[in-house]
MARBA-3410 file (N, C-alpha, C, O; in Angstrom, 1 decimal):
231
116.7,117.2,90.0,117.0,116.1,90.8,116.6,114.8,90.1,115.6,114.8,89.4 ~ 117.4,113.5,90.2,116.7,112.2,90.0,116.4,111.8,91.1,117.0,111.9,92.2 ~ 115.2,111.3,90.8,114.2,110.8,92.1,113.5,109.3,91.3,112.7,109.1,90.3 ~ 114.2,108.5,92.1,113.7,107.2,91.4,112.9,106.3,93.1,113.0,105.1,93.3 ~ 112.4,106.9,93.6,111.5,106.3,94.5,110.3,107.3,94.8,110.3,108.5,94.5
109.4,106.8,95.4,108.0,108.0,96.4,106.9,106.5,96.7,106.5,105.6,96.1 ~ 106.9,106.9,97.6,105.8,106.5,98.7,104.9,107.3,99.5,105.2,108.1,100.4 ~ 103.7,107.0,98.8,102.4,108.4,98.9,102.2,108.3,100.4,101.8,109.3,101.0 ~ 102.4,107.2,101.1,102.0,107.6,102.4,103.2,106.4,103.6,103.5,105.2,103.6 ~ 103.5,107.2,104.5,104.5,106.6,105.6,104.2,107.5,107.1,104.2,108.7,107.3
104.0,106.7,107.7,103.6,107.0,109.1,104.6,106.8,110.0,104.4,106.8,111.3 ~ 106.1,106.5,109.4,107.0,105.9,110.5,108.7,107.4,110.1,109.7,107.7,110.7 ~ 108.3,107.8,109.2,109.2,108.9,108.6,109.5,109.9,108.9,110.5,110.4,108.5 ~ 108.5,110.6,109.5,108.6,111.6,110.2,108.1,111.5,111.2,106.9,111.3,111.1 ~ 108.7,111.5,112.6,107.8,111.4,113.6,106.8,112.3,114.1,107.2,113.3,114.7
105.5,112.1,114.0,104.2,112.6,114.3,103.6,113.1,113.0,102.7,114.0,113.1 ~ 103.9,112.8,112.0,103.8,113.4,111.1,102.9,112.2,109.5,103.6,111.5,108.8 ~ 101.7,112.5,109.5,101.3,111.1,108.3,102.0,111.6,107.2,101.3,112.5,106.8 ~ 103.2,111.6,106.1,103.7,111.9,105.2,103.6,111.3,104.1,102.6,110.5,103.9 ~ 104.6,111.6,103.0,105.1,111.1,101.6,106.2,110.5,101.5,106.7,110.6,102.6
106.9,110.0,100.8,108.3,109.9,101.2,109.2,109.8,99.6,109.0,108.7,99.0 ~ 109.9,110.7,99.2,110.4,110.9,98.1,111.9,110.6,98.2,112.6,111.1,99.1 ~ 112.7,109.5,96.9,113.8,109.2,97.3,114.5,109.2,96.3,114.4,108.4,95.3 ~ 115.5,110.5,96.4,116.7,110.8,95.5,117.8,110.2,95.5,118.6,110.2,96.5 ~ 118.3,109.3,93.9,119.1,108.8,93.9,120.5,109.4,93.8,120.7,110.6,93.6
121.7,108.2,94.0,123.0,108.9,94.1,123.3,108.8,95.4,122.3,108.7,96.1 ~ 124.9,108.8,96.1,125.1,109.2,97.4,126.7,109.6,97.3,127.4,109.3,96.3 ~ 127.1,110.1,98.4,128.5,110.4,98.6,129.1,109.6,99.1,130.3,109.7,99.0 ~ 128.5,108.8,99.7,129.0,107.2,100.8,128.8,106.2,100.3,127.8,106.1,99.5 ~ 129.5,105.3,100.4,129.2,104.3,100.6,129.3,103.0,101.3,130.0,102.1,101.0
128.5,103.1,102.5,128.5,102.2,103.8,128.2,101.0,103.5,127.3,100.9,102.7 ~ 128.7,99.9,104.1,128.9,98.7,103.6,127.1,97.9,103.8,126.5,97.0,103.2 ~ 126.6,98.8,105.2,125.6,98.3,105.2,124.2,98.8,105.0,123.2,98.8,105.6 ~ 124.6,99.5,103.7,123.0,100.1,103.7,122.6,99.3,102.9,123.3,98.5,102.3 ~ 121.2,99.4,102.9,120.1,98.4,102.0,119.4,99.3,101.1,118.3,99.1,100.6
120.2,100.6,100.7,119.5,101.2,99.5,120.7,101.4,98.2,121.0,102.4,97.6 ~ 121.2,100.3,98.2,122.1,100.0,97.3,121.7,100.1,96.0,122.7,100.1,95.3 ~ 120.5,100.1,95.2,120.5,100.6,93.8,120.2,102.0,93.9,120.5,102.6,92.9 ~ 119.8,102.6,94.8,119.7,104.1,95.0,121.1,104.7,95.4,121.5,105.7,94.8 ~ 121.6,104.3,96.1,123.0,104.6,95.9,123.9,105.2,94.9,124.5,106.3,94.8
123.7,104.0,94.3,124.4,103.6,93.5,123.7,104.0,91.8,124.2,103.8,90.7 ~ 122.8,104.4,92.1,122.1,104.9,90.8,121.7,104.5,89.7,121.8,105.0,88.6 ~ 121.1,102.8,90.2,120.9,101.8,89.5,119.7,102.3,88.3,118.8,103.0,88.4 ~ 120.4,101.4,86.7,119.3,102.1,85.9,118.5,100.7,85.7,117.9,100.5,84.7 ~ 118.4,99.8,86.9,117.4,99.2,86.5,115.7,99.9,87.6,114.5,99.5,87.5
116.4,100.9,88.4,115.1,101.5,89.1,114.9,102.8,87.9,115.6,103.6,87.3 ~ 113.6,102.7,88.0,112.5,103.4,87.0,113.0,105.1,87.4,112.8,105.4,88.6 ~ 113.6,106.2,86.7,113.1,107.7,87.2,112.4,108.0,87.0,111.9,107.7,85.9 ~ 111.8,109.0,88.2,110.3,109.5,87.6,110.5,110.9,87.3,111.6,111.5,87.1 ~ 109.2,111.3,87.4,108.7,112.3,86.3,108.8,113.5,88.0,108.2,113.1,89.0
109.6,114.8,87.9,109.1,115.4,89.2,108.3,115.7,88.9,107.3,115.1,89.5 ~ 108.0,116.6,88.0,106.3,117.2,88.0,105.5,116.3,88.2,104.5,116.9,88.6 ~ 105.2,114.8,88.2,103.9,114.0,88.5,104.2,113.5,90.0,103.4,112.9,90.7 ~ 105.8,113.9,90.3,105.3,113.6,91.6,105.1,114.6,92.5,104.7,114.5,93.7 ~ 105.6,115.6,91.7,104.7,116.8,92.8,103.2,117.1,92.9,102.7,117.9,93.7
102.3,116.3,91.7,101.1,116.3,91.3,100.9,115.4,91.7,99.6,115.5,91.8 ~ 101.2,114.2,92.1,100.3,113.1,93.4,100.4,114.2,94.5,99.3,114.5,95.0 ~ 101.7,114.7,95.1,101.6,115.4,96.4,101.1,116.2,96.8,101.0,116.4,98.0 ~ 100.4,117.0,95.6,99.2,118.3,95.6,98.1,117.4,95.6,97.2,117.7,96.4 ~ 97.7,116.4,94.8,96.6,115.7,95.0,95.9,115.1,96.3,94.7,114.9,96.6
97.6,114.7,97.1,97.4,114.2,98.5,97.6,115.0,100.1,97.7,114.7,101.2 ~ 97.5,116.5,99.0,98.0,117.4,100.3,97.2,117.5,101.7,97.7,117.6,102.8 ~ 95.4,117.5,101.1,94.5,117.2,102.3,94.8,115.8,103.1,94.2,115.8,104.2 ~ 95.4,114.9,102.9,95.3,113.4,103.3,97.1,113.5,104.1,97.5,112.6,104.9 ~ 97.6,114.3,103.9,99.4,114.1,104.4,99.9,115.6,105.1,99.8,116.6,104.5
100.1,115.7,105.9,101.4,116.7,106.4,102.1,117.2,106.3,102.4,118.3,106.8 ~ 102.9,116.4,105.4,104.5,116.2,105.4,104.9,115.8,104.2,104.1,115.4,103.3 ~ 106.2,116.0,104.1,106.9,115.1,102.8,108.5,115.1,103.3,109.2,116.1,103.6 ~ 108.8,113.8,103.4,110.1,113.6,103.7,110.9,113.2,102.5,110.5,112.5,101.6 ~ 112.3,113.8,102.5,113.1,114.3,101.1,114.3,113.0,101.7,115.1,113.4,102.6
114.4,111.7,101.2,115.1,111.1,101.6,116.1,110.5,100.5,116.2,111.3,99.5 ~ 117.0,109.4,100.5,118.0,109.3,99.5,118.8,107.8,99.9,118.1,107.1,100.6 ~ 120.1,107.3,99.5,120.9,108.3,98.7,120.9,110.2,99.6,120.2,110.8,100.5 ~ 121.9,110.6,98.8,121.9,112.0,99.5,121.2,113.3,98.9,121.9,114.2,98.3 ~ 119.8,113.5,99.1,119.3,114.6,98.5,120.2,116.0,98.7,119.5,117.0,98.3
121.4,116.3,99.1,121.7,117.9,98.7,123.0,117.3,98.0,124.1,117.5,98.4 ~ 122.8,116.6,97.2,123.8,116.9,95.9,123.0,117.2,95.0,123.3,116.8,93.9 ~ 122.0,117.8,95.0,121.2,118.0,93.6,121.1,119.6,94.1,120.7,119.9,95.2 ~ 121.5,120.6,93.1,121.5,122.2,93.4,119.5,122.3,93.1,119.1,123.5,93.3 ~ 119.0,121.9,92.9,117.6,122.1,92.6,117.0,121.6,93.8,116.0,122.2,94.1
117.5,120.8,94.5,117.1,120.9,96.1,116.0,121.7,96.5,114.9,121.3,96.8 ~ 116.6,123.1,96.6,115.8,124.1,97.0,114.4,124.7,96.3,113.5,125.4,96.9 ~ 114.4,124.4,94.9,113.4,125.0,94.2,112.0,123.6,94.5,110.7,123.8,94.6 ~ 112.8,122.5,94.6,111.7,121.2,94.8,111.1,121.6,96.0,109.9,121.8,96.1 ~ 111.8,121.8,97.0,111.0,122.4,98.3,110.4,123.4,98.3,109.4,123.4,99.1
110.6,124.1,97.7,109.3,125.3,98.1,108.3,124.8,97.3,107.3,124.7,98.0 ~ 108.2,124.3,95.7,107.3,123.8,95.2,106.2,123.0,96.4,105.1,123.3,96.6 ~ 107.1,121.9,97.1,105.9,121.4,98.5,105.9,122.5,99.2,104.7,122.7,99.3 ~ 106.4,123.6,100.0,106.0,124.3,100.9,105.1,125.1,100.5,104.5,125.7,101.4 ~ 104.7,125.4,99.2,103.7,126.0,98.6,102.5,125.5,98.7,101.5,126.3,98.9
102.3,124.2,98.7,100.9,123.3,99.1,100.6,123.3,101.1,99.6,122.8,101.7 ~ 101.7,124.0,101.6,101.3,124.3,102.9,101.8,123.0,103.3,101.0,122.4,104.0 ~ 102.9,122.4,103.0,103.0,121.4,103.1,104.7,121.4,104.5,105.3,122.4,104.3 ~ 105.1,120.7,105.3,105.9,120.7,106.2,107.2,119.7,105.7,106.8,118.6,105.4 ~ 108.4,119.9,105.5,109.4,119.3,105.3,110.7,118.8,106.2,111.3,119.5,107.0
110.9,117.1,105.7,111.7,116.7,106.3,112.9,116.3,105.7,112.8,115.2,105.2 ~ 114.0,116.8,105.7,114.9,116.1,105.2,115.9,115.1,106.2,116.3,115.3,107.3 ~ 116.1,114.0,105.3,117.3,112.6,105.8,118.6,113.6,105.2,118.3,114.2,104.2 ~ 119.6,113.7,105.7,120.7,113.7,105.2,122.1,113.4,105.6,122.0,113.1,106.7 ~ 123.4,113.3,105.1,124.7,112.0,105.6,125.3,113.5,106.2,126.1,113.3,107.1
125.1,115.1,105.9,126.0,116.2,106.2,126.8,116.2,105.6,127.9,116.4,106.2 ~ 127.0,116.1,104.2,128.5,116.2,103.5,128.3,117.3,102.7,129.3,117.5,102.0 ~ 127.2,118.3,102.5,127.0,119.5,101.8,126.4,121.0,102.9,125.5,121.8,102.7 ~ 127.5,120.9,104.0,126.9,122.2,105.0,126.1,123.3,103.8,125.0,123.7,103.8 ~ 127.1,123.5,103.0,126.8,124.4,102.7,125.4,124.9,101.6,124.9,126.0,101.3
125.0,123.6,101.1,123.3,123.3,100.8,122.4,123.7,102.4,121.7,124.6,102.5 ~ 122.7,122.6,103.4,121.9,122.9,104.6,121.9,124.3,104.6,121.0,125.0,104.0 ~ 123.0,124.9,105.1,122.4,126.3,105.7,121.7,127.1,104.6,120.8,127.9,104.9 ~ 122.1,126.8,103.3,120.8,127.5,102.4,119.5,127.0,102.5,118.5,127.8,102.5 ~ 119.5,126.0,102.7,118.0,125.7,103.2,117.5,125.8,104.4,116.3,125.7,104.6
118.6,126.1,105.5,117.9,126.7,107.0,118.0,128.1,106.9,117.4,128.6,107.9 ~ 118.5,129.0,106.2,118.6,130.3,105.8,117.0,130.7,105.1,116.3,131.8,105.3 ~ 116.7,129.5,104.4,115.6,130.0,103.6,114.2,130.0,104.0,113.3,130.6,103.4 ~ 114.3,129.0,105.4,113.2,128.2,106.2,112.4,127.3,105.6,111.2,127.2,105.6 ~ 113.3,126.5,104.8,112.3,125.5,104.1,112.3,124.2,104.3,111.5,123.4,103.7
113.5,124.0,105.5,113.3,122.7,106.5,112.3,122.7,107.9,112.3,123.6,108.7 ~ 111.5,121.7,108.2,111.1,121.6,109.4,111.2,120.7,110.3,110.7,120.7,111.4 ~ 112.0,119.7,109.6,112.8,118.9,110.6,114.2,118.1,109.9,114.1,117.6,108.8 ~ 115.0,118.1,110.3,116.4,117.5,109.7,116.8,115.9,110.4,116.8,115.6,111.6 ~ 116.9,115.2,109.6,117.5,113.9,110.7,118.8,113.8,109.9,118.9,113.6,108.7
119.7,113.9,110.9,121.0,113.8,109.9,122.1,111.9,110.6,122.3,111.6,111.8 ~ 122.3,111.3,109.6,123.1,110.0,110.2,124.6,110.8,110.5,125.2,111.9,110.0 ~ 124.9,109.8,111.4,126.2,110.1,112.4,126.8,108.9,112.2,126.5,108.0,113.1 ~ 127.7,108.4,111.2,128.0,107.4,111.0,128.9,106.7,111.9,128.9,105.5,112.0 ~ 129.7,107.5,112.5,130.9,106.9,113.6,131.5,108.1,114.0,131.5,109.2,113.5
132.1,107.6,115.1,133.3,108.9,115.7,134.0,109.4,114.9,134.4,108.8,114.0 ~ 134.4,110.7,115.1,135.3,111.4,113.9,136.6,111.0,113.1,136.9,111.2,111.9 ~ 137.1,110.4,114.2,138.2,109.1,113.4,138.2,107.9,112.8,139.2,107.4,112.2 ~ 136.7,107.2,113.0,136.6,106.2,112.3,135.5,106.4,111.0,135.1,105.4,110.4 ~ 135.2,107.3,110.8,134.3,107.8,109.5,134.4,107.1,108.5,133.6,106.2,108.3
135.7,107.5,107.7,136.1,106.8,107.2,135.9,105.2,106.7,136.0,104.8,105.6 ~ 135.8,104.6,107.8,135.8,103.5,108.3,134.5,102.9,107.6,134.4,102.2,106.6 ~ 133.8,103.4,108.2,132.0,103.2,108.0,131.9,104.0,106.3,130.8,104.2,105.8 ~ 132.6,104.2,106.0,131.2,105.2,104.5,132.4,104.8,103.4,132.1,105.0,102.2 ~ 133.6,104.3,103.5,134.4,104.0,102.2,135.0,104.7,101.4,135.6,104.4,100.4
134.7,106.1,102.2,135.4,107.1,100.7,136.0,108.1,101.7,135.5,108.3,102.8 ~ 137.3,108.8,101.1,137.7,109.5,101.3,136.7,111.4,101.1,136.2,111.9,100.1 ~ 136.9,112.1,102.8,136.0,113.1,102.1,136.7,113.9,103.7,137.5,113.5,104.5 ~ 136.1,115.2,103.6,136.9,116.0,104.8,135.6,116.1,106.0,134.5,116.6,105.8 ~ 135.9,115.5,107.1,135.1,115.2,107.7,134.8,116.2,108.5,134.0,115.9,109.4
135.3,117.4,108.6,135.1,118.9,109.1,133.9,119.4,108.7,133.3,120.3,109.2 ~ 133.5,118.4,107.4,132.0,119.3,106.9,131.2,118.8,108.1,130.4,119.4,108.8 ~ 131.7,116.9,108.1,129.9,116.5,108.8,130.3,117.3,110.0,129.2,117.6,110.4 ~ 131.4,118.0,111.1,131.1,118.6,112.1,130.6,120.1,112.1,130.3,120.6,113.2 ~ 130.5,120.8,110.5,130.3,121.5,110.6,129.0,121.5,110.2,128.5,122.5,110.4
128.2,120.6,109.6,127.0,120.3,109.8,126.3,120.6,110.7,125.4,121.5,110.7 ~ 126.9,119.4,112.0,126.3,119.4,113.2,126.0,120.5,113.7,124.8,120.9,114.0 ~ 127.3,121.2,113.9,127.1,122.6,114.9,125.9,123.3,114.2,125.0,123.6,115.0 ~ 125.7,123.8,112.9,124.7,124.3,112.0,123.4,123.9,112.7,122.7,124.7,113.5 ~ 123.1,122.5,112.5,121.7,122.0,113.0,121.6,122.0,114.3,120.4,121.7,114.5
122.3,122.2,115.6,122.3,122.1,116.7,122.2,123.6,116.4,121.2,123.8,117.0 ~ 122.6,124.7,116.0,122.7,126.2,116.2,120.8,126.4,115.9,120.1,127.1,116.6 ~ 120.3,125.7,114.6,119.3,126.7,114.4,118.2,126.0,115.0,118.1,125.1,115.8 ~ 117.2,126.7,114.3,116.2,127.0,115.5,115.3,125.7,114.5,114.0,125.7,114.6 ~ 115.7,124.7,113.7,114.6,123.6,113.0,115.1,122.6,113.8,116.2,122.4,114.3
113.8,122.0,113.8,113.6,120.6,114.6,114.7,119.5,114.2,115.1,119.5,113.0 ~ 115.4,118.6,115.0,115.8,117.7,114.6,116.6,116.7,115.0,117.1,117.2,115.9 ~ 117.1,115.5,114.9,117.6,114.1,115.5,119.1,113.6,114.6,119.5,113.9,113.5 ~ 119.4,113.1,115.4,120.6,112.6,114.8,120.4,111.1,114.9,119.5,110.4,115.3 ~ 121.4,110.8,114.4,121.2,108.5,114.2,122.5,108.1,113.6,123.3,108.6,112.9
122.3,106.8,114.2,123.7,106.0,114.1,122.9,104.5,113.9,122.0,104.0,114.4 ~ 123.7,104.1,113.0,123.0,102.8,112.4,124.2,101.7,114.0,125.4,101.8,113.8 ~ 124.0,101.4,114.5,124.5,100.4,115.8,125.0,98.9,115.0,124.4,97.8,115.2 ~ 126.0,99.2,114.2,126.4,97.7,113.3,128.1,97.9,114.2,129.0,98.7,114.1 ~ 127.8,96.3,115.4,129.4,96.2,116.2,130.7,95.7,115.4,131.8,95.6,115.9
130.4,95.3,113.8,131.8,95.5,113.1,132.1,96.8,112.5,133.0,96.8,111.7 ~ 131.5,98.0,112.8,132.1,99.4,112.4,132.1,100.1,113.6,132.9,101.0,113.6 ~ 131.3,99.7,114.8,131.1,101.3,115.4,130.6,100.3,117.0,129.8,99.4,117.2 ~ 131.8,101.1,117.7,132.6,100.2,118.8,131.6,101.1,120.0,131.0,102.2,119.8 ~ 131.7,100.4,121.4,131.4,100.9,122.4,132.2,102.2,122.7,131.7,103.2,123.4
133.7,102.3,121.9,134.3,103.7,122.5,134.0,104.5,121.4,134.4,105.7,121.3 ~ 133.3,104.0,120.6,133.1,105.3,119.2,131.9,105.9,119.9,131.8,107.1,119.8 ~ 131.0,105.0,120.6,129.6,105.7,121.0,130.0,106.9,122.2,129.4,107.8,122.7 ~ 131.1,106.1,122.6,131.4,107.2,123.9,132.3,108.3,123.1,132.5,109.3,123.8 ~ 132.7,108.4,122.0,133.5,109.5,121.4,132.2,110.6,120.7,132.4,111.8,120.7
131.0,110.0,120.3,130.0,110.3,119.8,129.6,111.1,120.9,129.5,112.3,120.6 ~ 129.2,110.8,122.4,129.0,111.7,123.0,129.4,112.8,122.7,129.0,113.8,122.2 ~ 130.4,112.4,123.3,131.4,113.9,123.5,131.3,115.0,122.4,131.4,116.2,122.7 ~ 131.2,114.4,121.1,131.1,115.5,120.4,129.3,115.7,119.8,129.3,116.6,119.0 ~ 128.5,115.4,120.0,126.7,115.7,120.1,126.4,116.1,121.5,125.3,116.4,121.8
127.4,116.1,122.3,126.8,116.7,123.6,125.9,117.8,123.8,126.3,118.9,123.3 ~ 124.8,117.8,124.5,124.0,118.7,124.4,122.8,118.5,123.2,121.9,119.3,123.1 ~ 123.1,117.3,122.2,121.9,117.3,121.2,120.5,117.2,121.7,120.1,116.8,122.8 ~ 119.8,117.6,120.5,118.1,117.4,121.6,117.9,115.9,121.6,117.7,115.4,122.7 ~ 117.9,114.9,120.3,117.8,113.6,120.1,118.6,113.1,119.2,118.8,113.6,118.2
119.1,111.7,119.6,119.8,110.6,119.2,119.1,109.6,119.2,118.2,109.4,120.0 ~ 119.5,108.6,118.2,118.4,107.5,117.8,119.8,106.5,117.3,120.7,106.7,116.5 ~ 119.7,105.4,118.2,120.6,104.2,117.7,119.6,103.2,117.1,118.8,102.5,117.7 ~ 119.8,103.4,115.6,119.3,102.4,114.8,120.2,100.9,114.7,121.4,100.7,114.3 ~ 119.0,99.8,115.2,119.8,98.7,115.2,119.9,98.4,113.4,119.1,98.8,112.5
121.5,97.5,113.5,122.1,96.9,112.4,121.1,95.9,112.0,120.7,95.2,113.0 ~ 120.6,95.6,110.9,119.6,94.5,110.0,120.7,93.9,108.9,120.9,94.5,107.9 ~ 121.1,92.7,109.1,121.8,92.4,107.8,120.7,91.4,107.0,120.2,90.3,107.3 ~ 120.5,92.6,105.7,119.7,91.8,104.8,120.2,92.0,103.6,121.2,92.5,103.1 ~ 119.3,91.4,103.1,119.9,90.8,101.1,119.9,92.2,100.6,119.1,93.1,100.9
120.9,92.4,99.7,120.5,94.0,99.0,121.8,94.7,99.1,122.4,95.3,98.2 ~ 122.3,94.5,100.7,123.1,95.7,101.4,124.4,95.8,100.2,124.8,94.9,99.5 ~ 124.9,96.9,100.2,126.5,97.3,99.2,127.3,96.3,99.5,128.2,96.0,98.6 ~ 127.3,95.8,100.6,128.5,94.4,100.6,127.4,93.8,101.1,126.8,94.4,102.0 ~ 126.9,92.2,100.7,126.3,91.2,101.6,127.4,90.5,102.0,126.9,89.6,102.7
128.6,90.3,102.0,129.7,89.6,103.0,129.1,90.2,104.5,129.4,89.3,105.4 ~ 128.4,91.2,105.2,127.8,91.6,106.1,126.6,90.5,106.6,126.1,90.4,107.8 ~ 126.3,89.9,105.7,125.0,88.9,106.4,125.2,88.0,107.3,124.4,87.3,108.0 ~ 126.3,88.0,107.4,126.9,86.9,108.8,127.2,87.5,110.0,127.2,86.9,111.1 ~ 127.3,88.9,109.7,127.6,89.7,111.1,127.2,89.8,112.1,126.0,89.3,112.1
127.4,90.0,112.9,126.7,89.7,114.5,125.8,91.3,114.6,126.2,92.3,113.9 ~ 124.7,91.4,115.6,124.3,92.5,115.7,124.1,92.8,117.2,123.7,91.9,117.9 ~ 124.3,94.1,117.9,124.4,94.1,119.1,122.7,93.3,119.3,121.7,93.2,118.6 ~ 123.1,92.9,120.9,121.5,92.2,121.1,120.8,93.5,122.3,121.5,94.4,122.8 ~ 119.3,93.2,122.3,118.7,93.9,123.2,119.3,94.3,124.5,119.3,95.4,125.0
119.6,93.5,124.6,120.8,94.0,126.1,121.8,95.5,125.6,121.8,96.6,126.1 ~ 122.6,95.0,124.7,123.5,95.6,124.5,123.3,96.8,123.8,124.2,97.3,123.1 ~ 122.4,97.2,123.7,121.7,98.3,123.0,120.9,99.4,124.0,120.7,100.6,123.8 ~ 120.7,98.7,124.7,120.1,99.5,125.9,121.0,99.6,127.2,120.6,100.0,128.3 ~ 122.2,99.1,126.9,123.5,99.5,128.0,124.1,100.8,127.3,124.6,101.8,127.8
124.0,100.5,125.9,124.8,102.1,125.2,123.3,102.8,125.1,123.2,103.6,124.2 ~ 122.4,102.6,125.8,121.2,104.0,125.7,121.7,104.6,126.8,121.7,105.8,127.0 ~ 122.0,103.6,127.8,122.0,103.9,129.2,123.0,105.0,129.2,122.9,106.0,129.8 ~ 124.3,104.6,128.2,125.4,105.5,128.6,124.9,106.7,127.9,124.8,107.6,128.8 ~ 124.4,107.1,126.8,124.0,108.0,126.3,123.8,109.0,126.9,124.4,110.0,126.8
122.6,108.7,127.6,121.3,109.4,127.7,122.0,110.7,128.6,121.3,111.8,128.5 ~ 123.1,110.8,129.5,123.6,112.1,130.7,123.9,113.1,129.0,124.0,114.4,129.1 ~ 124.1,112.5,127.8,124.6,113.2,126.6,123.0,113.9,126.0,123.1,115.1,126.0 ~ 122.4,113.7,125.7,121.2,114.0,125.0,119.7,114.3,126.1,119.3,114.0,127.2 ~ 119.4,115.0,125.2,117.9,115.3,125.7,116.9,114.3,125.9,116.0,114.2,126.8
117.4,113.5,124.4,116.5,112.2,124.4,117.2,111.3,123.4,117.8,111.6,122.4 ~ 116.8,109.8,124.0,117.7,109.4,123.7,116.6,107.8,122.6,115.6,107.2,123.3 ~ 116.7,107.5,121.8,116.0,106.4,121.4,116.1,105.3,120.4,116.6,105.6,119.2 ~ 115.6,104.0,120.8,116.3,102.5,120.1,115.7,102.5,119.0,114.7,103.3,119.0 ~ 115.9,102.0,117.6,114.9,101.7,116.6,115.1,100.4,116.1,116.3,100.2,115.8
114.4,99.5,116.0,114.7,98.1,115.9,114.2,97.9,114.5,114.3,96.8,113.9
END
């Protein structure tokens, strides 16, 4: 894997969970509004590190942390995925992975293997407008076949939608229902236009307000188990 980020300790990354937070670069998307645009994008002005030392801070910090969240960019494009995780599950350690769903077929090797313990997978838009939001052409049958995967098995986990109203419309959230229906949790992350993102032409954008963020919770929520804002 290249891993050109880690943060020995994050309290906001896994929920309930004091963790690490490890971030592999590269992605299969590219959404106009993310803000990990040299990670992405696989900038060589960010430093790679060494895995072995960072699996050796994370044995050093295993009494002090819980967890370790496997974030990105998209960590299951690296086939070594699996071998990095058990290295932490070996320290008794609990795993989380971020991921966009565009490699089902990594997930289920790693829910086959039990080496996830919680999955948060982004839901970028309704099935028709995907495209729309991530920039690249790709078969969007995976991310539903993702879904069904992580709603089938028995690992913890949330789904999320970054809530930016120039990609992803009041009827995309109501198409979003329809197809997460029955998830345990959804998380509408509000839109932040800041310096960094893959296109800053987005910093002018409007962002739904408090109101309007908690009218599409409202609608949600007959859809989900639980339903929640992230500002």
């Amino acid at each position: 894997m290249i891993i050109k980020g880690f943060q020995p300790t994050t309290l906001l990354d896994y929920p309930g969970h004091i963790s690490a937070l490890v971030f592999t670069a590269g992605c299969t998307f590219r959404c106009p509004f993310c803000y990990n645009k040299s990670l992405v994008e696989n900038s060589p002005d960010l430093e790679e590190l060494d895995e072995k030392k960072i699996l050796d801070l994370i044995k050093r910090r295993s009494k002090l942390i819980e967890g370790v969240v496997i974030s990105g960019g998209e960590p299951t494009m690296y086939k070594d995925l699996p071998d990095f995780i058990k290295k932490i599950k070996e320290l008794g350690l609990k795993v989380k992975l971020d991921t966009n769903g565009t490699n089902p077929e990594m997930l289920k090797s790693l829910i086959d293997q039990n080496l996830l313990d919680f999955i948060a997978m982004d839901i970028k838009n309704s099935p028709k407008h995907y495209e729309q939001t991530t920039k690249v052409k790709f078969d969007v049958e995976k991310i539903k076949k993702s879904v069904e995967m992580i709603m089938k098995s028995k690992v913890d986990y949330e789904f999320r939608t970054t809530a930016a109203p120039c990609f992803i419309s009041r009827d995309d959230f109501i198409e979003i229902c329809k197809w997460l229906d029955g998830a345990k949790k959804y998380c509408l992350q509000q839109f932040r236009p800041v310096q960094g993102m893959i296109d800053d032409s987005l910093l002018d954008e409007r962002t739904y307000s408090e109101d309007e963020l908690k009218d599409i919770k409202d609608m949600l929520k007959p859809y989900f188990e639980k339903v929640e804002i992230r500002v």
